[in-house]
PAZAPA-4460 file (N, C-alpha, C; in steps of 0.05 Angstrom, whole numbers, plus 32768, in hexadecimal, padded with zeros to 4 digits):
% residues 184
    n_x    n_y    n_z   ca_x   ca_y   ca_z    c_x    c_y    c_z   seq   type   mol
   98E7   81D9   7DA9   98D7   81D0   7D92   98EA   81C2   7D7F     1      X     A
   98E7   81A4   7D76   98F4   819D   7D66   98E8   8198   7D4A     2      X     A
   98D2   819C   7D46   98C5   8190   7D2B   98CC   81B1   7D20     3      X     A
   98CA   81B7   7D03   98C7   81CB   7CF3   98B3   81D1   7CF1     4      X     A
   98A8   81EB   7CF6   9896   81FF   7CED   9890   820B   7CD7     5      X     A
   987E   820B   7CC9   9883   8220   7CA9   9868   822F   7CAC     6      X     A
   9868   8244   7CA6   9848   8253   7CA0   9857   825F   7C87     7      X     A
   9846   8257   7C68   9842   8252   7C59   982E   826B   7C52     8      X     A
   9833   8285   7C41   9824   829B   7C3C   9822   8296   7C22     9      X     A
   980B   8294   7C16   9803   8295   7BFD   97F4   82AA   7BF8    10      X     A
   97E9   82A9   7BD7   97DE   82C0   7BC6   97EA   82CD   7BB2    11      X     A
   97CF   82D2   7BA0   97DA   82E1   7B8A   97EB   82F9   7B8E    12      X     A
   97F2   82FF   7B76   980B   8318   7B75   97F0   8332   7B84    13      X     A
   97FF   8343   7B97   97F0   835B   7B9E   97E3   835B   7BAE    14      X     A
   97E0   833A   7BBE   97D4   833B   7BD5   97DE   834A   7BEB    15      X     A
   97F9   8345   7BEF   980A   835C   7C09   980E   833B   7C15    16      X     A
   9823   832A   7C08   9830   8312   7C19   984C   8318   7C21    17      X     A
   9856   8320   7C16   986B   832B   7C20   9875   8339   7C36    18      X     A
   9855   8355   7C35   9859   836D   7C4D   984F   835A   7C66    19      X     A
   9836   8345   7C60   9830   833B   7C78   9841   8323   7C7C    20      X     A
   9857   8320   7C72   986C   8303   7C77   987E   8319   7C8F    21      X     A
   9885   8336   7C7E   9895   833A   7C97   9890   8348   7CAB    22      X     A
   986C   835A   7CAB   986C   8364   7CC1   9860   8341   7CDB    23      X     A
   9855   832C   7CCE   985F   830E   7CDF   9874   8310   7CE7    24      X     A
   9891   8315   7CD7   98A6   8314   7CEC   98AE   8327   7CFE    25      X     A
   9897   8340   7CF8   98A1   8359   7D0C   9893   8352   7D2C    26      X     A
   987E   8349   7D27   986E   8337   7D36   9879   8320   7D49    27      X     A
   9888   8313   7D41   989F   82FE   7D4A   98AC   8306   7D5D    28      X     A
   98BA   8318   7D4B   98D6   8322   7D55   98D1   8333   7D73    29      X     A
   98AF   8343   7D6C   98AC   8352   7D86   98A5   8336   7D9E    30      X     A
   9898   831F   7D9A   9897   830D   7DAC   98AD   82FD   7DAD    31      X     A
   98C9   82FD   7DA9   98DE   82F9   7DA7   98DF   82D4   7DA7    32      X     A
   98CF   82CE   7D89   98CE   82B6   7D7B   98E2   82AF   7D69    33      X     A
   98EE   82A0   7D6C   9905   8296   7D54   98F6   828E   7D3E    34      X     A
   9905   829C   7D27   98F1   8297   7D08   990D   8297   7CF6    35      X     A
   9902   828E   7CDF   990C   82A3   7CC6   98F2   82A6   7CB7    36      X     A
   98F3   82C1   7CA2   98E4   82CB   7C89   98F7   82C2   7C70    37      X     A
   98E3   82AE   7C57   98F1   82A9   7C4E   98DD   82B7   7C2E    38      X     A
   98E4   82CB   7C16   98D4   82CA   7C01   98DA   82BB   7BEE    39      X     A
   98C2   82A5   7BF3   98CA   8294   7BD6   98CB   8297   7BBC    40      X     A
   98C1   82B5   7BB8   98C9   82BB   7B95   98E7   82BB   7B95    41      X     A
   98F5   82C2   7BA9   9918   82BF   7BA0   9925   82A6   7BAA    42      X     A
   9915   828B   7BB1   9929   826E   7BAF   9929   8271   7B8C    43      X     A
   991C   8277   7B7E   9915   8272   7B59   9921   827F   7B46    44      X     A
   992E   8291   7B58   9930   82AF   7B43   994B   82A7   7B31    45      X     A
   9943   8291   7B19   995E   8291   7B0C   994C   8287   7AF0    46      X     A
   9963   8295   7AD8   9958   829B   7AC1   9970   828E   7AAC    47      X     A
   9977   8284   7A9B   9956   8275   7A96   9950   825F   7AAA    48      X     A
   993A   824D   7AA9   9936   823E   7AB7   9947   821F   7ABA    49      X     A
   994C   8216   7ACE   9961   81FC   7ACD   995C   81EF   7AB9    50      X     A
   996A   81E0   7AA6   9964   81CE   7A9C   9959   81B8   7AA8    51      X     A
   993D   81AB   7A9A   9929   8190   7AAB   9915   81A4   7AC2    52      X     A
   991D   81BC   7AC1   9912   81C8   7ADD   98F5   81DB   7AD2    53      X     A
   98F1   81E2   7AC1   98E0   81F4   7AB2   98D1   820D   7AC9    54      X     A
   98CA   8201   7ADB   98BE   820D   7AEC   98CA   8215   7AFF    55      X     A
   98E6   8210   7B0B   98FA   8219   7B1C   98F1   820F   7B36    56      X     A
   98DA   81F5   7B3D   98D7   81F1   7B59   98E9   81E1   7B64    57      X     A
   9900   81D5   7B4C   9917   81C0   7B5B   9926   81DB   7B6B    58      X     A
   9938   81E6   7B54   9946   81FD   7B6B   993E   820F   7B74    59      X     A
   9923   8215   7B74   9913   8222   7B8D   9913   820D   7BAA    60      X     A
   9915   81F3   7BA8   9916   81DD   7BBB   9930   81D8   7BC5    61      X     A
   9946   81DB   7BB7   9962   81E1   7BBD   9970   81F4   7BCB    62      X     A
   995F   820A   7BBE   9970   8223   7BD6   995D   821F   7BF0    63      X     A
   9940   821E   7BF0   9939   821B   7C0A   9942   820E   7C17    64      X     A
   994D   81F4   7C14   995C   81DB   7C23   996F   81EB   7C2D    65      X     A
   997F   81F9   7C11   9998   8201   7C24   9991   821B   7C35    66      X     A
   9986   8232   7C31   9978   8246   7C43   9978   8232   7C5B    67      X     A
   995E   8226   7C63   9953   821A   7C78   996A   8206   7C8A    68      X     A
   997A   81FD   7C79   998D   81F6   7C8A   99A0   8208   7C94    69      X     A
   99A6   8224   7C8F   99B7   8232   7C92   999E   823D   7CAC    70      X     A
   9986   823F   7CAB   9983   824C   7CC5   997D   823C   7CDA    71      X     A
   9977   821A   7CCE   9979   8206   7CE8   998E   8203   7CF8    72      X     A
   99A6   8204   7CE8   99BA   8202   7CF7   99BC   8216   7D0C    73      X     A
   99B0   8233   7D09   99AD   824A   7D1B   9997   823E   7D37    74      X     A
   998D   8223   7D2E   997C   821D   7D48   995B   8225   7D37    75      X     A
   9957   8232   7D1D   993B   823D   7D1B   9932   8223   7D1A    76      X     A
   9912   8227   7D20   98FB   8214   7D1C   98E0   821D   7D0A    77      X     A
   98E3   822F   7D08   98D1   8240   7D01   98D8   824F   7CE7    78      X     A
   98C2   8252   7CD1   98C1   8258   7CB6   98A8   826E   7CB5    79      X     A
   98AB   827C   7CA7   988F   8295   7C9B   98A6   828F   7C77    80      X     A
   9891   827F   7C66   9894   8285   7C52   987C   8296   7C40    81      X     A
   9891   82A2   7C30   986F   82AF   7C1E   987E   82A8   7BFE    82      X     A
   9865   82A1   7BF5   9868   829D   7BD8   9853   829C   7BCC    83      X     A
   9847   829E   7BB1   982A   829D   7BA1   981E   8278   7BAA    84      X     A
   9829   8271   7B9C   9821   8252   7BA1   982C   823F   7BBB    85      X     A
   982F   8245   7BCA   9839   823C   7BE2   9827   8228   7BED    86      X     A
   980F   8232   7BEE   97FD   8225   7C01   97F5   8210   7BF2    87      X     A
   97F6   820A   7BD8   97F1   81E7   7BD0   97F3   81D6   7BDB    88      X     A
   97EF   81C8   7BD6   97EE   81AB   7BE7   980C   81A1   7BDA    89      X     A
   9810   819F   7BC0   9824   8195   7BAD   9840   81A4   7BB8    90      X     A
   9845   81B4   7BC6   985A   81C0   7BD3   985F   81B7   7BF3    91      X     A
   984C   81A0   7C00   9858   819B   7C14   9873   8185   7C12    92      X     A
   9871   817B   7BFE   988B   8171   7C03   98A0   8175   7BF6    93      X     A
   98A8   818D   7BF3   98B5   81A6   7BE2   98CA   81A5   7C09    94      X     A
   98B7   81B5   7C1A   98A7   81C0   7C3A   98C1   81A6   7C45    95      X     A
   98B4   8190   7C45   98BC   816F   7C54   98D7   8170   7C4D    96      X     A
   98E4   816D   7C33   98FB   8168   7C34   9903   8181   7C35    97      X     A
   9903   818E   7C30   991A   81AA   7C32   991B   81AE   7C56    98      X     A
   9904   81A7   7C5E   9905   81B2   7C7F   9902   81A2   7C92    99      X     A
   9908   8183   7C87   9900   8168   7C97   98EB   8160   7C95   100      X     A
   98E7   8142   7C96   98D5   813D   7C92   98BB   813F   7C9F   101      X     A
   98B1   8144   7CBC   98A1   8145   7CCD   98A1   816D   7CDB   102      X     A
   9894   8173   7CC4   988D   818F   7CBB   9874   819A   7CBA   103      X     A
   986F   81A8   7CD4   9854   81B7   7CD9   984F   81CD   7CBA   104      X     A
   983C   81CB   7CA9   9838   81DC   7C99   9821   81E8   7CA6   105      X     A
   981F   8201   7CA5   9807   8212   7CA4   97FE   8224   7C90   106      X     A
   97EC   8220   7C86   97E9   822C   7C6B   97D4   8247   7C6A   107      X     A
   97D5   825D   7C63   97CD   8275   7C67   97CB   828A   7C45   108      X     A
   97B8   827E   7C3C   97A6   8294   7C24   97A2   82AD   7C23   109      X     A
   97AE   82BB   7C14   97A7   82DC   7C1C   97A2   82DF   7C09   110      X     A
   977F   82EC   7C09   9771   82F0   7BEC   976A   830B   7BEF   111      X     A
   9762   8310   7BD1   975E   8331   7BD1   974C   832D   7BAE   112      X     A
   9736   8341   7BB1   972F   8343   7B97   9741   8349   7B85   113      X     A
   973A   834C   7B66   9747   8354   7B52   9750   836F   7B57   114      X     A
   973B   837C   7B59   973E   83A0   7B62   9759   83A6   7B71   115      X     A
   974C   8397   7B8B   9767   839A   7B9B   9781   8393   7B9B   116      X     A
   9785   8380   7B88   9795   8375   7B85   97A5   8381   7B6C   117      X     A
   9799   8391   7B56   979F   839B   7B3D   97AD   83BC   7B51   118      X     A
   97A3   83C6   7B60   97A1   83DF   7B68   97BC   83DF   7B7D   119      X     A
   97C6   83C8   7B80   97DF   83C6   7B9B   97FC   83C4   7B88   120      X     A
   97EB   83A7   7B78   9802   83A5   7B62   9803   83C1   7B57   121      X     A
   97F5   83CE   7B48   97FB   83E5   7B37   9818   83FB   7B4C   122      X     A
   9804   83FC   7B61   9820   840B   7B76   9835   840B   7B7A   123      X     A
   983E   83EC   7B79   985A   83E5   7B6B   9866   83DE   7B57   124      X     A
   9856   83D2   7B47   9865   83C9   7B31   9869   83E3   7B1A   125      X     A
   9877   83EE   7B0C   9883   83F6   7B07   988B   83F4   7AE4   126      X     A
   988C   83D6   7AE8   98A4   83CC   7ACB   9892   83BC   7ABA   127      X     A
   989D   83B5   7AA4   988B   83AF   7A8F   9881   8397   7A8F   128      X     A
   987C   8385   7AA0   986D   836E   7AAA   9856   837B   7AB6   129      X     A
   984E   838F   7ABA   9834   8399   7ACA   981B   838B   7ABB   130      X     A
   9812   8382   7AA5   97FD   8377   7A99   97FE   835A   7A9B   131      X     A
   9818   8354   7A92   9817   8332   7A9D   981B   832B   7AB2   132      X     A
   9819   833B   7AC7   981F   8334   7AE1   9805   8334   7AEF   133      X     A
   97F5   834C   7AEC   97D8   834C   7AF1   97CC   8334   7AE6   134      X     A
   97C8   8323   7ACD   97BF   830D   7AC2   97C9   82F5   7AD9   135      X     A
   97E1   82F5   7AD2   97E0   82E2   7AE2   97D9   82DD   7B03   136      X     A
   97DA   82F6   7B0D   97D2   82F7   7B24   97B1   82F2   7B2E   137      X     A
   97A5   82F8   7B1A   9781   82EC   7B17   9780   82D0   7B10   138      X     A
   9793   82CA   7AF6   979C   82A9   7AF5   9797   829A   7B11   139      X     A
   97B0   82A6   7B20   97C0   828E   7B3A   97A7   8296   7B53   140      X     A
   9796   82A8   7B54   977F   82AF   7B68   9772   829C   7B62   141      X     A
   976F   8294   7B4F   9753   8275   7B48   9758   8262   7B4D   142      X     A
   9779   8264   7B41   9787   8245   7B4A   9780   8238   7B64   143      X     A
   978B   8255   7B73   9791   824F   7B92   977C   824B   7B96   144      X     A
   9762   825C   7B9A   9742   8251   7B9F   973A   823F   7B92   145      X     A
   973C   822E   7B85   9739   8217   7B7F   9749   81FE   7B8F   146      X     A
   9761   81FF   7B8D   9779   81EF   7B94   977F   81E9   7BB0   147      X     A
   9782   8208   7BC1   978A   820A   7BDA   977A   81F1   7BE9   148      X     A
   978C   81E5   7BFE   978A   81C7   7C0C   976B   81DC   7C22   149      X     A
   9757   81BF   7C28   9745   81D0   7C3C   9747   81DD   7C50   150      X     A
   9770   81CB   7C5C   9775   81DE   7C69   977D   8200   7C6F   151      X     A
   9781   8205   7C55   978F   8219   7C53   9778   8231   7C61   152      X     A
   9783   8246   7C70   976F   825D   7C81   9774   8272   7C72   153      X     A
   975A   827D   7C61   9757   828F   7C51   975A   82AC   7C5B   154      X     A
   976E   82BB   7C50   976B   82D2   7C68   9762   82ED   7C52   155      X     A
   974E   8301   7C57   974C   8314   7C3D   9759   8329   7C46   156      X     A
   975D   833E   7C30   976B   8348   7C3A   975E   836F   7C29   157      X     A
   974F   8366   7C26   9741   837F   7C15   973A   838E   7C2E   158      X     A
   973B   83B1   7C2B   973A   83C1   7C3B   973D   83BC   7C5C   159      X     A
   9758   83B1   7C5E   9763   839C   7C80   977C   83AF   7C81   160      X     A
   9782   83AD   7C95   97A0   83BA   7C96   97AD   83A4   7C97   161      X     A
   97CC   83A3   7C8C   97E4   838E   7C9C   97EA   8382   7CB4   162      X     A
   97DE   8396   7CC4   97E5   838E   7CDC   97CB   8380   7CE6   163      X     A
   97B7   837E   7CDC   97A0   836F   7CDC   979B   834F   7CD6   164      X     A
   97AA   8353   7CB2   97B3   8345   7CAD   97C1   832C   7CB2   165      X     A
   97D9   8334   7CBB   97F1   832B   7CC2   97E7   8321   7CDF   166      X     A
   97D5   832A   7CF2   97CF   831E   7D0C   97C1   8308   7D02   167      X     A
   97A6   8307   7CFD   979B   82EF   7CED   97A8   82DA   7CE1   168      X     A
   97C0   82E1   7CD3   97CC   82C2   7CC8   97D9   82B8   7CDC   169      X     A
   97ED   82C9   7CEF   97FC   82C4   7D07   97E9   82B4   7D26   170      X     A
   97D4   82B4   7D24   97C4   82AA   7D2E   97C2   828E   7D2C   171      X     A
   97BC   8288   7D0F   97BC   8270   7D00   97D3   825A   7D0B   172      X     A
   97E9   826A   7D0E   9803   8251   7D15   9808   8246   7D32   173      X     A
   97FB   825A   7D42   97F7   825C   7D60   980A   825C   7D6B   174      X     A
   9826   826B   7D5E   9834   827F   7D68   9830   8295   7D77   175      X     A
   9848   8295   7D92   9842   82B1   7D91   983F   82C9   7D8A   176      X     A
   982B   82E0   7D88   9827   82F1   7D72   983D   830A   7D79   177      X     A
   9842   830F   7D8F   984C   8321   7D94   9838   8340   7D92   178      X     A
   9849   835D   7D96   983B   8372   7D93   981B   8373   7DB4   179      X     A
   9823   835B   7DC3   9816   8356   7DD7   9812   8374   7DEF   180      X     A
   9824   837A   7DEC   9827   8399   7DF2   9810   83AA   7DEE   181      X     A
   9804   83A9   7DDD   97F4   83C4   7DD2   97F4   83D2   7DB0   182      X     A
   9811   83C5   7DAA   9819   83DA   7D97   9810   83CE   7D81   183      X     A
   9812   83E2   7D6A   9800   83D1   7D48   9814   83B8   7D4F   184      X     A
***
């Protein structure tokens, strides 16, 4: 395979993108698929924000370049990213140059009511962003249902297991799924 692969996990905070970004790579790894998992909340994670950058998507676009070239050089072809806004349309060429230009995106929505989504967050969060985090997480649920490209494959995720989950989006890329065996 020479073109780049990306499956692209979106959704608000509390959907479970993360658990289903890596039980996807547990998935992989059992069909012994070359990948990387990459979480896009930490290409950003720098404070204050760049100067000219306000929003941190330049050096969110910089470390991925350099990430993604550190695992091309390993031979990968293949991406599972997860991040809130990923699945935009306005981030494929974030996708293009950081991972070449002629770049399979697959884009994969993981929605969850407010309930569910207030009730997952609450489980972890912990620290004193718990109120503005929930806001904005109902915020970026509209966004994305509004915004998300027609491609994007909506996956829910209210009363589903992960491993339910995580088969359904892995489907989507028409990868192999692995777990072919039998096993969750």
């Amino acid at each position: 395979m020479d073109r780049a692969e990306v499956l692209l996990i979106g959704g608000r905070a509390g959907v479970g993108k993360s658990t289903v970004g890596w039980e996807i790579s547990d998935r992989l790894r059992a069909a012994e698929v070359a990948h990387a998992v990459i979480e896009g909340d930490f290409m950003a994670q720098v404070h204050p924000a760049p100067a000219g950058d306000p929003h941190r998507s330049d050096i969110a676009e910089r470390n991925l370049t350099a990430v993604w070239g550190n695992y091309t050089a390993l031979g990968h072809r293949r991406l599972v990213y997860t991040n809130t806004l990923s699945v935009l349309a306005e981030t494929a060429g974030t996708f293009q140059r950081a991972m070449g230009g002629d770049v399979r995106i697959v884009r994969v929505l993981l929605t969850a009511t407010d309930d569910t989504a207030a009730r997952r967050f609450r489980g972890r969060e912990i620290c004193s962003e718990l109120e503005r985090e929930l806001t904005g997480s109902a915020y970026k649920a509209r966004l994305l249902d509004e915004r998300a490209p027609t491609d994007t494959v909506r996956v829910a995720t209210d009363g589903r297991s992960v491993i339910d989950i995580a088969a359904e989006a892995l489907a989507v890329t028409g990868w192999p799924a692995g777990h072919e065996d039998g096993r969750p």
